[in-house]
C-alpha positions as CSV (number, residue, x, y, z in Angstrom):
1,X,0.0,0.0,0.0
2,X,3.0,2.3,0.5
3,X,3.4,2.3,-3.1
4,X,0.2,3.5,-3.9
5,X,-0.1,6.3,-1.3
6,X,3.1,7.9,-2.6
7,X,1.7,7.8,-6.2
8,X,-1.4,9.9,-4.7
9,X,0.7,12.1,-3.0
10,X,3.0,12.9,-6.3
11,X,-0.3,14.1,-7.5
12,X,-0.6,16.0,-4.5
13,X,2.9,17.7,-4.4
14,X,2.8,20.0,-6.9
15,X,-0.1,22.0,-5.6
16,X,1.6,22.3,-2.2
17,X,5.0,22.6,-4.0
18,X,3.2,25.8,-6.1
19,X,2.8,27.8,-2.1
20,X,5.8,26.6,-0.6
21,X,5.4,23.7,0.9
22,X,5.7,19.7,0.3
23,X,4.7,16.6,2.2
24,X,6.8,13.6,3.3
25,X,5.6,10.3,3.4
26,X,6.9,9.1,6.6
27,X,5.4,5.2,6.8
28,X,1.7,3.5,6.8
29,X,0.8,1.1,9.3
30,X,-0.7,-1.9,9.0
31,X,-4.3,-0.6,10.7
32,X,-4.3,1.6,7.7
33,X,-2.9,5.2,8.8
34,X,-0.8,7.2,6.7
35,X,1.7,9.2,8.7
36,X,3.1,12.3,7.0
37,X,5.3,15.4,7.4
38,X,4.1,18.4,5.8
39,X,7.5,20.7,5.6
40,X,8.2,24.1,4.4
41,X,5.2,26.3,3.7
42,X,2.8,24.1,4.8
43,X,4.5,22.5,8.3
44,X,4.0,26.3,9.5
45,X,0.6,27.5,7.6
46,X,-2.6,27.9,10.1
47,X,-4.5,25.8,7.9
48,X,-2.0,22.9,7.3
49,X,-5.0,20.9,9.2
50,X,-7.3,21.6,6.3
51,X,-4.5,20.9,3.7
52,X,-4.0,17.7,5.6
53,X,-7.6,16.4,6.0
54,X,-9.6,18.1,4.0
55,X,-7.2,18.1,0.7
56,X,-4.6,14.8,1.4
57,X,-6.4,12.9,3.4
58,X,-9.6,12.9,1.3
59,X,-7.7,12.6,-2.3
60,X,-6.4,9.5,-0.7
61,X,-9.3,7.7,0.9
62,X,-10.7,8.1,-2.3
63,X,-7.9,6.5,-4.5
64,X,-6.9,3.7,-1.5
65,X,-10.3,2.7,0.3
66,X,-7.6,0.7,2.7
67,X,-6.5,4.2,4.2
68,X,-8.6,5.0,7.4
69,X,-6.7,7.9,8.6
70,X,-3.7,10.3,7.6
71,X,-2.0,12.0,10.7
72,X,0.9,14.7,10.9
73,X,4.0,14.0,12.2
């Protein structure tokens, strides 16, 4: 499943990348829960939150039904 979150989140990147920011795929567990790093832009924004849930998080449930959760590290 690894593989196929990081393939989402390449299609992720290069709106983050566009404001200054990036994410880092740090591992995925085996309960499902994908644990990034959102870093330059983004690890400091007040609505890194949203980005994560409402823009990763969602983009990947949708592609990976497997994924229950994404969290910030």
């Amino acid at each position: 499943m690894k593989e196929r979150v990081e393939e989402v989140l390449k299609q992720v990147r290069p709106t983050l990348q566009a404001d200054g920011g990036d994410v880092e795929l740090i591992g995925v567990t085996d309960d499902g829960v994908v644990k990034v790093q959102l870093t330059g832009a983004c690890g400091s924004c007040p609505f890194s939150t949203m980005t994560l849930k409402h823009g990763i998080e969602m983009r990947l449930k949708d592609a990976i039904p497997e994924v229950k959760e994404v969290v910030s590290f």
